[in-house]
N, C-alpha and C positions, 0 to 999 in steps of 0.2 A: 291788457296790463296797465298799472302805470303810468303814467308819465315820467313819473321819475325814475323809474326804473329801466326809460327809453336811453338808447345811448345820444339821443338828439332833442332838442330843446321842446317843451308845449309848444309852440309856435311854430317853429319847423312842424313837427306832428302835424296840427293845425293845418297847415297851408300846404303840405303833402297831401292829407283826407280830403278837403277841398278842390283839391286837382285831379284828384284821382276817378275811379269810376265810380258808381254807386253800389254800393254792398245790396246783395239780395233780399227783399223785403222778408223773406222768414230768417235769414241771418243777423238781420234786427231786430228780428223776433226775439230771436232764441238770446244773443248780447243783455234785453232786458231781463228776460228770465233768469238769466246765469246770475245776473245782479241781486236779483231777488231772492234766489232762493240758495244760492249756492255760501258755502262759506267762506272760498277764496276765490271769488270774482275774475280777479285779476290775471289767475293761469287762464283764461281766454285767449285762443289767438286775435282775435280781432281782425276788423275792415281791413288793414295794411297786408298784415302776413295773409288773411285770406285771400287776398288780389294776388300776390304774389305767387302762392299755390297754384292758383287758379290759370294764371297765366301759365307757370311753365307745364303744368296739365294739356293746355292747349298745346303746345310747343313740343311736345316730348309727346303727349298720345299715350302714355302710358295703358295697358291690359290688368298687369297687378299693382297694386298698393300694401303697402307696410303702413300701417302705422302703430305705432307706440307710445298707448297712451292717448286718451283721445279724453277726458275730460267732460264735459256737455257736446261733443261734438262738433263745434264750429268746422275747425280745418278738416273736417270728417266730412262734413256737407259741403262746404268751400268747395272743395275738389270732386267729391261727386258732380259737382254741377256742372264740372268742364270737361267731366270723361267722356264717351260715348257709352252708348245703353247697355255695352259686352263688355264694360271691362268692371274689373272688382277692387277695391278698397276692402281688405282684412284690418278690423283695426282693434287692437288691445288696449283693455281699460282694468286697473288692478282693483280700483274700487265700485263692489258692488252697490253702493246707493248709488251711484249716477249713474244707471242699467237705463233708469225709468224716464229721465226727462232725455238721451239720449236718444233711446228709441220713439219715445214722445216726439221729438223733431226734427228723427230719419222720415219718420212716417209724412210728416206734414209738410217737407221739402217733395216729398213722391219719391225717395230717393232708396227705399227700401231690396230691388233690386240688383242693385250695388253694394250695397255696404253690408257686412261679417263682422257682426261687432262679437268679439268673444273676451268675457272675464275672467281674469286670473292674472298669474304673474308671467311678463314677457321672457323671463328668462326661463321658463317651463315651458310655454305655449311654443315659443319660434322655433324650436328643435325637432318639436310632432308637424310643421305646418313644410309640408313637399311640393314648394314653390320657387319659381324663379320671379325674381322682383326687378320693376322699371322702376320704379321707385319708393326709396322709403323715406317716411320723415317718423322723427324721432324727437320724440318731446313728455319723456317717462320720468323716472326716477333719477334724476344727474350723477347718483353715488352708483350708476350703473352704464352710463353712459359706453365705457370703453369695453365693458361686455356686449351688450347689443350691436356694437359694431361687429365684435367679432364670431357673434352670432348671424348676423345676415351677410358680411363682405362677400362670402363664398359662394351664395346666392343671387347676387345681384349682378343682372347681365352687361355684358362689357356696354359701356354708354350710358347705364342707369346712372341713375341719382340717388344720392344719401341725403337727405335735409337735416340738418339737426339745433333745434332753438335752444335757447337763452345761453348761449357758447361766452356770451360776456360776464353774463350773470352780475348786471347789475353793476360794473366797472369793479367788482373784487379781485376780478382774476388779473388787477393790478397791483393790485396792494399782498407782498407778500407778509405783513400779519393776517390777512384775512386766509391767505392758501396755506396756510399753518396753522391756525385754531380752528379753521371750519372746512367741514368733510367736504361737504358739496360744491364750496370754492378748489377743493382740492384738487376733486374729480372730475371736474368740466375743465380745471386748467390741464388735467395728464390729458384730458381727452385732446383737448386742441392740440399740445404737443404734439402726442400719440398720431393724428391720423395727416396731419400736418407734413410727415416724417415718413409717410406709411405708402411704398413705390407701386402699391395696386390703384391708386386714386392720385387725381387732380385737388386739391382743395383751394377753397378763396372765404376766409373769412368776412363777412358781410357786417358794418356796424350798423346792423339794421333794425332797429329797436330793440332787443334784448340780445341782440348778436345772432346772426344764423350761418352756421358753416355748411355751405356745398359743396358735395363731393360727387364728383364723375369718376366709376367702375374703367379704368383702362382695360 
């Protein structure tokens, strides 16, 4: 993403990626490609949120994965890489032209026995899919956000994780003319209310580059 669309300075960025660990050399692979060939670059999760994934992957051991919305795959690979060899990533992407460089670099991480990539729309797909989820992260269509939650809540087993990105959306969801003329400032602020409020989950909104709210399944 951005920088400016970080909730924290180029510089901070900056000197957080430099302290940090090293992103996976096909995850810098793929960052260029997304660049190249994509037309909005910027929805990338990137080196931060991928460490981040990655880490609480280790930590939690997750078996299933949700995801919603996957993009070029980075947080798709990200997290493969910290699962163990039995456990599976399901991950939804509504648009079909990024089918190909997707699986182009499930294939090239080795990571193809993990990952379920299936296209269509998540609010059709998560209804057929008879799973119980360690975790999901969520980073789909924002004017759908407080569906998907209430599409997988009932699923996710007590202790799991809900990840859900850009919850800041760019500091709009301060500005109430922005959560009044525009949908998607509208729908990421009910969502934050919404799960915020909501006594089946723990939440802690994170100002962690585009905002990330986690939620723990009580």
């Amino acid at each position: 993403m951005r920088y400016e669309d970080s909730c924290v300075s180029e510089e901070i960025n900056k000197y957080s990626e430099e302290h940090s660990s090293e992103e996976h050399p096909i995850l810098q692979e793929l960052t260029r490609q997304t660049h190249l060939r994509m037309i909005n670059p910027r929805m990338i999760s990137g080196k931060q949120q991928g460490l981040l994934l990655q880490i609480l992957c280790k930590l939690k051991r997750p078996q299933n994965i949700l995801e919603i919305g996957t993009f070029t795959a980075y947080s798709t690979i990200a997290m493969a890489l910290a699962l163990d060899d039995d456990a599976k990533i399901t991950t939804i992407e509504r648009n079909e032209e990024n089918e190909d460089i997707i699986l182009e670099f499930v294939e090239k991480a080795e990571q193809l026995h993990k990952i379920d990539l299936i296209i269509g729309d998540a609010l059709e797909v998560i209804p057929e899919l008879n799973k119980t989820w360690d975790l999901v992260f969520i980073d789909g269509d924002k004017r759908e956000y407080e569906k998907y939650f209430d599409l997988v809540i009932d699923n996710v087993c007590t202790g799991g994780l809900i990840i859900t990105d850009n919850v800041l959306w760019s500091g709009k969801v301060l500005i109430d003319s922005e959560i009044e003329k525009d949908e998607q400032t509208a729908a990421v602020d009910a969502f934050n209310k919404k799960v915020s409020k909501d006594s089946r989950v723990d939440s802690l909104l994170l100002p962690f580059r585009d905002g990330l709210m986690i939620l723990v399944k009580r």
